[in-house]
N, C-alpha and C positions, 0 to 999 in steps of 0.2 A: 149282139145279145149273147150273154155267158153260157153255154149248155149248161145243164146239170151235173156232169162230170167235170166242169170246171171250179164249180159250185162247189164239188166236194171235193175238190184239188187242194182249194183255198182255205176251205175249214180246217182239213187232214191239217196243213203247212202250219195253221193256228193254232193248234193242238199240240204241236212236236214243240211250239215256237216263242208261248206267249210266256216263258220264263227265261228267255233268251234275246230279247230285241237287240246285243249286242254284236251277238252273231248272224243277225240278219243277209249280212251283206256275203258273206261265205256260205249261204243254205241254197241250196237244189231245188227246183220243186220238182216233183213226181207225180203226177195224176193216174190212181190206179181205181178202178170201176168195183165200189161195192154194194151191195144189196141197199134198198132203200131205208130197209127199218134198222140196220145194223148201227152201232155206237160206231162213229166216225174214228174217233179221239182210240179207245181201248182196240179197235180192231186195229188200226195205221200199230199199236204198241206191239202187235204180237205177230207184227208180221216180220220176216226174216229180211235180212240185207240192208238196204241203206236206213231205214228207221232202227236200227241197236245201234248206229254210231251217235244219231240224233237223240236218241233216250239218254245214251250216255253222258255226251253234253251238256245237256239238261240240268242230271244229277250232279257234273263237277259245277256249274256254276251257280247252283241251289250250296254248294260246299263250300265254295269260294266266299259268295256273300257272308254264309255264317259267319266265317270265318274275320272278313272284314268287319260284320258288326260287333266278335268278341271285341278286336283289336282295340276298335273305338272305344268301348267301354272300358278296358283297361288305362287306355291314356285318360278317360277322362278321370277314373279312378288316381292315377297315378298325378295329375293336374290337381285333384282336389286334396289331396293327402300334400302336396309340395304347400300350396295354398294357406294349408292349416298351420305347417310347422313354422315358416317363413312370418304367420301374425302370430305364435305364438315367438320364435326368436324377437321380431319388434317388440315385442311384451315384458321380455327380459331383462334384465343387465347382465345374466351370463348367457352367451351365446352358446347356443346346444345345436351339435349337427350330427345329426344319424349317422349312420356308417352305411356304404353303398348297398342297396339291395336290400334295408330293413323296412319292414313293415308298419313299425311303432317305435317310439319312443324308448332312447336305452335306461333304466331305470337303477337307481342305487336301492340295496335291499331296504329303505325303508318308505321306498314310493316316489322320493322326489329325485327331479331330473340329475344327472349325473352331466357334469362339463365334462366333454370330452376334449375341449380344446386347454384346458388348462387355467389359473388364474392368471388373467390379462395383466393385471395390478400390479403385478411381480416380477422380478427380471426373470426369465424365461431360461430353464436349463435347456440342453441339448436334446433332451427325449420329447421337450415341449414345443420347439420348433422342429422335430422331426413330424409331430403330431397338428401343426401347424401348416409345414406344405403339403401332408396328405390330405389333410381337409382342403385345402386351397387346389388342389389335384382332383378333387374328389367334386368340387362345386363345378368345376370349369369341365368335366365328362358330363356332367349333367346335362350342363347349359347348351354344350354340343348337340347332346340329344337332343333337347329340347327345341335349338334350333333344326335341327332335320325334323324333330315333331312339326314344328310352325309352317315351315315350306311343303310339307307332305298336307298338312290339314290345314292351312289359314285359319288359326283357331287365335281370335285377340285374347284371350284367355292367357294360351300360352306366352302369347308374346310380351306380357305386362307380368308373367312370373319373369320370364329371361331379365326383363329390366330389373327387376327386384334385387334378382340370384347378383347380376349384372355390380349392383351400387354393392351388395355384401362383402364381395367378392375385393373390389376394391378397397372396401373399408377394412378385411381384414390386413388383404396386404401393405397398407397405410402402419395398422399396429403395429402386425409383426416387424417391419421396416422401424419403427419407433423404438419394439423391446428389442433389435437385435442392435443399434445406436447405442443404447440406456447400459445393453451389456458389455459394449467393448469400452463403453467409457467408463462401466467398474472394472473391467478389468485393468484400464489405464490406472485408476483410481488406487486398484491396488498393489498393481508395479509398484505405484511412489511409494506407498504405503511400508514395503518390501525394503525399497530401498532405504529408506529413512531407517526401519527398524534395524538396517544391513549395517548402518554408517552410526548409528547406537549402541549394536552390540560392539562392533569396532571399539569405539570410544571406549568402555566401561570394560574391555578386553587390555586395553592398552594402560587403561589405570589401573587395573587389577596385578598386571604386570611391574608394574610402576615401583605397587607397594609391596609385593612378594621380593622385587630386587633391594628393595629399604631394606625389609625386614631383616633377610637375605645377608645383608651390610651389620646390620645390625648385630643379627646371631654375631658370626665372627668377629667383628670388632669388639664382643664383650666377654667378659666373665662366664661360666659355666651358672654362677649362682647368682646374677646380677640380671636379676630379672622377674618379673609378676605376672599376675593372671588375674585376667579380668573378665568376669559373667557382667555382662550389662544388664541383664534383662533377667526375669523370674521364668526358667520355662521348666519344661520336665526333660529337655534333650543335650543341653548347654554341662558340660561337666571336662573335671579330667581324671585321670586315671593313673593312679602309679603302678611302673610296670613292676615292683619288686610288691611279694605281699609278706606280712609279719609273719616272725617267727613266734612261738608261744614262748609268752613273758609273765612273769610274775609282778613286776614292777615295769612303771613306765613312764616315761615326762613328752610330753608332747608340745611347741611352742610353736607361734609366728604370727607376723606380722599382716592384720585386718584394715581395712576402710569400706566404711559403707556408710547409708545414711538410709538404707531401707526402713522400708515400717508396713503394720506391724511385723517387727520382726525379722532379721538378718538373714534367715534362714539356716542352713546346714553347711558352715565352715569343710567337715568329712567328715564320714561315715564309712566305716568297715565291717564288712559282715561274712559270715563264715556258712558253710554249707548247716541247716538247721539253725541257724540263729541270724535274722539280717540284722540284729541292733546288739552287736560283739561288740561294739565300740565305738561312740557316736557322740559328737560335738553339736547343739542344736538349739536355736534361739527362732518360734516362730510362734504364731498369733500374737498374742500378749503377753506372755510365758515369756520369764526371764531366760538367762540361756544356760540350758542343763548340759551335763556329763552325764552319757547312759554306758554302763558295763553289764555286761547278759541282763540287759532291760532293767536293771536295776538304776534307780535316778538319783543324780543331787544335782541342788541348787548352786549355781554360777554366780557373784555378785559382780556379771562387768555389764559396764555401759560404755557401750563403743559406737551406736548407729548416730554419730554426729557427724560425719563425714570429713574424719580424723585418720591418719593413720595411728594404730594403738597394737601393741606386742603384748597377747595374750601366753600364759603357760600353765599349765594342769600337770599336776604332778602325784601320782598312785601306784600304793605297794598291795599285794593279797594279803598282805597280814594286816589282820582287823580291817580288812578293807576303807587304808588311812587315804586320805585326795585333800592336797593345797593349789590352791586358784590363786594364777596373780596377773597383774594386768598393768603395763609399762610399768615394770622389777619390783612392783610393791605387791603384797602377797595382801589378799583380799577377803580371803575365806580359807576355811578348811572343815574338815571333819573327818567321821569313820563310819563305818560297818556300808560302804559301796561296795557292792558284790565281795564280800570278803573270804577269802580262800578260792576265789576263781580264778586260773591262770585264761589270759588271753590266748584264744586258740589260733595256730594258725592253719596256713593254707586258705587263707579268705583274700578277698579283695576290698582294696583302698580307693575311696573315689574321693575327689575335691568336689566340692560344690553342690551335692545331691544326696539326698537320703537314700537308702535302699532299702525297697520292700522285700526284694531277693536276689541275689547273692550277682552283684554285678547289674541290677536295674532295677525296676518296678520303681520309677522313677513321680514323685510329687510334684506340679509345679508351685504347688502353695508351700512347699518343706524348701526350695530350691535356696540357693546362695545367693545373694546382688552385693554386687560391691568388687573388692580387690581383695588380692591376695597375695603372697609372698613369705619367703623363707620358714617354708616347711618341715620342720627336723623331727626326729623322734630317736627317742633313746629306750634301751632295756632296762634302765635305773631311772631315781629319784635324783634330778640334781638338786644340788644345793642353794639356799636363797642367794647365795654370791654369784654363784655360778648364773642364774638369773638373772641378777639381776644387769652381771656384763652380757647378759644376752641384748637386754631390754635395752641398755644403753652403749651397745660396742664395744666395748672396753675390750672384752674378747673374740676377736674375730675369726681366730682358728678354732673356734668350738662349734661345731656341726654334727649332728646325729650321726649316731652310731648302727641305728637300723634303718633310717629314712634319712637322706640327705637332702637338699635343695638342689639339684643340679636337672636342668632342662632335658640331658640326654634318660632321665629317670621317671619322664610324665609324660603321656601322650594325653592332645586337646583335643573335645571331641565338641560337635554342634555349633561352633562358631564363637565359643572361647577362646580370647588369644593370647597371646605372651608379648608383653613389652618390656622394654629396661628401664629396670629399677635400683637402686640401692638404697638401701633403707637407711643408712648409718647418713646419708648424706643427706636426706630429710628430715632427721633431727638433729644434727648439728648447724 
């Protein structure tokens, strides 16, 4: 039978003990004698010696617990948040993965989700499979965790996310695996590409060579003055330029040798224009306008018709007195008349272009004024010649008569924009 100080041995021990049943098997018991009516439990707390270790105890493992039930409730927090994002990625076609340690969703400033992994669709730069194995780095720290969650708690919970994380995980590395294939075989794709364009520029180097060494033959093997220019095309940049410019004339004959077959309109044979005046002196057949002679802007009427695609030896010929101008056109004189700028001497210090109008003094260039066709023996003179003299222009007959201010000679014109010069003699395509 138990005394009563046993009695109150037992209670005391239940008291220090009943938030503790783990450390049962390491507890003392003490049987100490106290009054009948005293609190068992509050008296054993305030007494000295071995009950302050036992109280102590107590309180770490009343600490410990809490502590363990946060825990739990953060995993499960943290289980239910993986949960959500993992049926919202199923949900997707773009695959959205947090960055470690967030708490929600990273969002683009207008609300909707932001791909952090990049468009899949697309071959993939460098910065995007760098962002690639971090996510795939970032899935597999998880899963770790996760597995040490699973074995700490046997929670199927967790263990039906890892299989999830599990199949993701592989299917990204599947893509990636796919777009870094798709990229090295555009980059194969564009070696060829390279080289093909390498073994092109090659080719079209070699012909270009080809024909600079013709030309090359060409130049040399011929005459200084035995040769043409030819504008293909109507543009505003195609022109040439004589490097000498007129001296101030009072009188003047300008003549040579045209082919075209443009329309409407031939355009601008040349034009010379002087600092304050671009239309000093201007040769110019465009729209539907026959083709005039301008001296300081002042006009007459041309009667040639040359766009049959013929060659045809035009000349124009004007003195300042009475401002007199006779037009002729293979050595037949066609027109004439007076009062063209009369008493204006031609000023010089200007510049002479072939093939283009000038709005200021060396450019401001029309492609609708522009030249099309050919050209050929250029001359200009300080006088009027005479219709003889013409006329053995137009048909040969004198071949040593060449301008006295402008010659025809190739070393006297620079070609600009893709005008070129070929050999020609004109005396040889009409006879």
């Amino acid at each position: 039978m138990i005394s009563g100080a046993c009695w109150r041995c037992l209670l005391l021990s239940f008291c220090f003990l009943r938030g503790s049943a783990q450390n049962l098997a390491q507890t003392r018991f003490i049987c100490t004698s106290v009054p009948v009516d005293m609190d068992l439990c509050t008296s054993s707390m305030q007494n000295s010696g071995p009950t302050e270790d036992l109280k102590t105890t107590i309180l770490q493992l009343r600490e410990t617990v809490l502590q363990q039930k946060e825990t739990i409730m953060n995993q499960k927090d943290t289980i239910r948040e993986l949960t959500t994002k993992l049926a919202r990625c199923e949900g997707n076609t773009v695959l959205e993965i947090p960055s470690l340690g967030s708490t929600g969703s990273r969002k683009k400033e207008n609300g909707t989700p932001k791909n952090t992994m990049g468009d899949l669709s697309r071959t993939p730069t460098a910065e995007t499979l760098t962002q690639l194995g971090q996510t795939l780095q970032s899935l597999k720290t998880r899963l770790e965790n996760l597995e040490m969650y699973s074995r700490g708690n046997s929670s199927a919970q967790a263990n039906s996310l890892k299989d999830l994380l599990q199949l993701k995980i592989e299917d990204l590395e599947k893509q990636v695996l796919s777009r870094v294939n798709n990229l090295e075989e555009g980059k194969m794709n564009l070696r060829n590409e390279s080289e093909q364009r390498g073994k092109i520029e090659s080719t079209l180097t070699t012909l270009h060579q080809r024909i600079t060494d013709l030309e090359k033959g060409q130049k040399e093997n011929r005459p200084a003055d035995k040769f043409q220019l030819t504008f293909p095309l109507r543009t505003n940049y195609m022109y040439a330029k004589v490097k000498k410019s007129l001296p101030e004339m009072y009188a003047f004959t300008v003549s040579m040798w045209l082919k075209s077959n443009a329309s409407p309109g031939v355009g601008t044979p040349f034009s010379y224009a002087v600092p304050g005046q671009a239309n000093e002196l201007v040769l110019i057949e465009w729209g539907n306008n026959p083709m005039e002679i301008l001296i300081n802007d002042k006009v007459a009427k041309l009667p040639f018709v040359i766009n049959d695609g013929k060659w045809h030896h035009i000349c124009v010929a004007w003195t300042t007195r009475d401002g007199v101008w006779e037009a002729y056109q293979d050595g037949v004189m066609r027109g004439n008349g007076e009062n063209l700028a009369p008493y204006h001497p031609i000023k010089h210090q200007g510049v002479l272009v072939l093939g283009q109008e000038q709005d200021t003094v060396g450019g401001g260039f029309d492609a609708t004024q522009a030249f099309v066709g050919e050209m050929a023996h250029f001359n200009m003179w300080d006088r009027k010649l005479t219709v003889g003299e013409v006329y053995n222009l137009a048909t040969c007959s004198n071949k040593a008569l060449t301008g006295n201010v402008i010659s025809w000679a190739e070393t006297n014109i620079d070609i600009f924009g893709g005008a070129t010069k070929w050999t020609f003699d004109a005396c040889r395509q009409i006879n």
